[in-house]
C-alpha angles and dihedrals in degrees: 000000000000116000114253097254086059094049101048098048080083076077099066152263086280091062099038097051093038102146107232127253113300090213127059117236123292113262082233088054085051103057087036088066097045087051097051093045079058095047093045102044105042117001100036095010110205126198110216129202141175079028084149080072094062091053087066109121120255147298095054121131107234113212131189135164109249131233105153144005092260094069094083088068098024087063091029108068096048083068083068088166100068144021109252120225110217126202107220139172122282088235094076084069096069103083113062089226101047098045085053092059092033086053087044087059093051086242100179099217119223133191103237095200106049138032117280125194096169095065087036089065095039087056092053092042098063084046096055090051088055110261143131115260110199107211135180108206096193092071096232141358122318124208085185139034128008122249091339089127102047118177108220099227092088094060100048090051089055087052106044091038095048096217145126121288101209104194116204113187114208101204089219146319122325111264135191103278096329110137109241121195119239117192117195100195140196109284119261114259121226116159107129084053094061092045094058103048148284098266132114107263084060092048089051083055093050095046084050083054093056098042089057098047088057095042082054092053093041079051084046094043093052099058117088117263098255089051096057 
């Protein structure tokens, strides 16, 4: 298998040659990362696979279905290069407290019901300047199904942006000390997409494209552990 730095040069000059993040890492991302390699190794273990692909360098756009609010750190610190900016719903910024840690992690906050442009170019902002963005395409958290219900925005900021989608399947919700699966996958390819235009016959496409790649992990997940 090719490492992630090969793969994604398909992508463009642009992508190979990204410059990394100006600032460190936030004290608050930090301690979010010693925390989570606490939770999923010991309280809710996680057994992680395909982990070579979230070593792959920056921008790239991380994507994961979503069953609980723990998925943003379970699939994070595993990226250990990079702090990963997360776009998150405007609702988190309601309480004082929260909208401080939320600001600590660099969460990029986004209006779910209505269109909103100034989330969408801060998105591609953090990407421009050469960082990870952490979407759930979804929208919120499913109980049933995996990307069945897909929001269009991610496809139109892997479009416009021109980088990576690097997809990342969680097998179900974190339990007490009940091992979960977590699959880092190859990242989609979607070359010919980008060739023929940002519109939204060719994000419907992309959405199809990442349907597909997660129909294809449930169908991985399912099978016992000597067959894969």
């Amino acid at each position: 298998m090719a490492m992630p730095e090969q793969h994604i040069s398909q992508y463009g000059r642009s992508v190979a040659k990204a410059a990394p993040p100006k600032e460190r890492f936030s004290a608050a991302y930090r301690l979010a990362q010693r925390i989570s390699r606490l939770l999923f190794r010991v309280v809710y273990p996680v057994r992680y696979h395909g982990v070579e692909w979230a070593q792959m360098s920056a921008p790239f756009i991380l994507i994961s279905n979503h069953n609980s609010m723990l998925d943003p750190f379970l699939i994070a610190w595993k990226c250990a290069r990079y702090q990963i900016y997360f776009l998150g719903k405007k609702e988190l910024e309601g309480n004082p407290i929260l909208k401080w840690a939320v600001g600590q992690l660099h969460m990029i906050s986004v209006d779910r019901h209505n269109m909103d442009m100034a989330a969408m170019r801060a998105c591609l902002k953090a990407l421009k300047d050469g960082h990870p963005l952490g979407v759930f395409p979804e929208g919120t958290r499913h109980k049933q199904g995996v990307m069945q219900n897909l929001e269009s925005g991610v496809a139109f900021l892997a479009l416009r942006a021109n980088v990576p989608l690097l997809p990342v399947y969680i097998s179900g919700r974190p339990r007490w000390f009940r091992a979960i699966d977590c699959y880092y996958g190859e990242p989609i390819n979607f070359e010919k997409l980008i060739q023929d235009g940002v519109d939204k016959a060719n994000c419907d496409k992309l959405l199809d494209l990442i349907r597909e790649r997660y129909q294809q992990f449930a169908a991985a997940a399912e099978k016992p552990v000597g067959a894969r």
